[in-house]
Structure formats: C-alpha cells, structure tokens
N, C-alpha and C positions, 0 to 999 in steps of 0.2 A: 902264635900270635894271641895276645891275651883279649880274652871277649870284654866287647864292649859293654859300658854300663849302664843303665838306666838311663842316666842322664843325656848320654852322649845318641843312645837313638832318639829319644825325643829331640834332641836337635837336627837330627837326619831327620826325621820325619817334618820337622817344623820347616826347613832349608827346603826340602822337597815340595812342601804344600806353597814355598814365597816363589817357585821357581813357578810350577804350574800356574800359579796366578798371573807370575810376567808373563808367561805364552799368553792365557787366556786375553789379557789386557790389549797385548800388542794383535792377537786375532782378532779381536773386536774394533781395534782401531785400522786395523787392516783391511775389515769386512771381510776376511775370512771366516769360515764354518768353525762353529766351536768346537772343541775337544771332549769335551763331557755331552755333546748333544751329535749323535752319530745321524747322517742323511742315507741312510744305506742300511741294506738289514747283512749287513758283512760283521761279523766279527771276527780278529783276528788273539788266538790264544798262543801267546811263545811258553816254551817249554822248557823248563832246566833241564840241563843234561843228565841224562840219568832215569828219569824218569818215566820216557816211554814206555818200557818194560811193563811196568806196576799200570798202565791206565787201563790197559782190557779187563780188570780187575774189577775194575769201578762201574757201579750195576749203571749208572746216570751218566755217563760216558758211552756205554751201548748203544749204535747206531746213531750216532751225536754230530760227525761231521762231516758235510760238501767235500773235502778237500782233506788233503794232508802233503805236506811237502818235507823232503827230507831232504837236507843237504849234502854233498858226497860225503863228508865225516860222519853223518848219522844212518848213512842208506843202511848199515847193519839192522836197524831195528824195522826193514822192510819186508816184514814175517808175515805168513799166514793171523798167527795171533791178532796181527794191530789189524785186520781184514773187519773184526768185530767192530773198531770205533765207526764204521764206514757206514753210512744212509747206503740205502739199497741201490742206488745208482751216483755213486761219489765216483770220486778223482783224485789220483795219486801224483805227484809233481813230484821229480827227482834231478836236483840240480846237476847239470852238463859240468865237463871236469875241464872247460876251458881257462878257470882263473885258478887250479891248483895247481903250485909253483911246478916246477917243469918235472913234466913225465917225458919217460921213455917212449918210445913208439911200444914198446910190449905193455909195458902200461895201459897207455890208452887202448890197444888192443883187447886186452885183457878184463878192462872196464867193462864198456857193451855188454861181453856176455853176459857177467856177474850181474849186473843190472837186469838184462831179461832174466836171468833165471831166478832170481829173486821175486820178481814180479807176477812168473809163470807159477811159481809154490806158492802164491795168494792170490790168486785165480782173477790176475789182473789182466788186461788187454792193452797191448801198445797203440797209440793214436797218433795219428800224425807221420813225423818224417822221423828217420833213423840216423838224423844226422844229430848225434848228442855229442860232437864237438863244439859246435856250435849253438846249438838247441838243447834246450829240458828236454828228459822221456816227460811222459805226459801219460800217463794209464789210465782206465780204466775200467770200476770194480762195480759187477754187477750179483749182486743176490740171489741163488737162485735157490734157496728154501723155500 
C-alpha cells in the first residue's frame, strides 16, 4: 500500500478535528460533560499492539499505573516484566473468555490455569470469585521491596 502524502494527512487530520468539534457541539447541546475537560482523575491510555513489550523500558512509565487490563488475545504480555508499570498496590484485570468464538471444554479448561499461572510468576493475588466464565480475573499486585 503506497504511503500516504502530505497532503492527504493533513486532511485526515483536518476531517478528524471537524468530527471532534461535531461531538463537542452536540455535548454541549446535549449538556453533556465535555471531552477535552475530564470530571474524574481516571485516565484511560490504549495501547498499539505490539508495544507492551518495550514499555518497562521507559524510566517515566515506572510505577505509572492503578490498573492494567489485558484482553484474552494479549494476556501473553502478563509477565513478571510488566509487574514494573504497577503503583505499589495496583490491579490487574484480565478479560473472561465468555465472548471468544467457541471453545472446547479443554479449552476453557485449559484457560483458568494458564491465567493463574501467569499471574502467580508476577506475584499477583487472585480476588474475588473463580468464576472467569462469566467474570474477569481481577488480581492483585503488591510491592514488596
């Protein structure tokens, strides 16, 4: 696919910034909460694929976030490693394999483990109920340096 040119992202970019204004416009007319002015000290950062890997790398990333959730296609990158982006008392969320097109029963059996032991090698803590057909695991990760 031949890259795009100059011109042509400046118009993605320009198309991008008319669209955002329609939200804002219709929020405002809606009295909804603006999009640029956040009520919550939540922030939420998505991740290209691929990238996990490289973030414990990043000195400003160290101990950076509440939370980390992985979806069943990415629970791979749920390593001791990524333990480092974790505040000293975070939380690990890892999506339940209820909406992945049909698994066998070895499967889903197979799942759970994989999931705890993944979790046990970054010295995370299961919470809650061990029903992750239905439910997220929910972990977690406490610092103890």
């Amino acid at each position: 696919e031949p890259t795009p040119s100059l011109e042509e992202v400046k118009e993605e970019d320009e198309e991008a910034e008319e669209i955002t204004d329609k939200i804002e416009k219709t929020a405002q007319k809606d009295s909804l909460p603006s999009l640029n002015k956040p009520h919550c000290n939540i922030k939420l950062k998505l991740l290209p694929l691929g990238t996990v890997e490289q973030l414990p790398k990043k000195r400003h990333l160290l101990k950076y976030f509440d939370l980390i959730f992985f979806s069943t296609a990415q629970v791979s990158y749920f390593t001791p490693e990524i333990t480092a982006l974790l505040k000293d008392d975070a939380n690990v969320v890892v999506e339940n394999i209820k909406f992945i097109a049909p698994l066998t029963k070895e499967q889903e059996a197979a799942f759970i483990p994989k999931i705890k032991d993944l979790a046990t090698k970054a010295k995370c803590e299961l919470l809650g109920t061990n029903d992750v057909l239905n439910n997220n695991f929910h972990f977690s990760y406490h610092r103890t340096e």
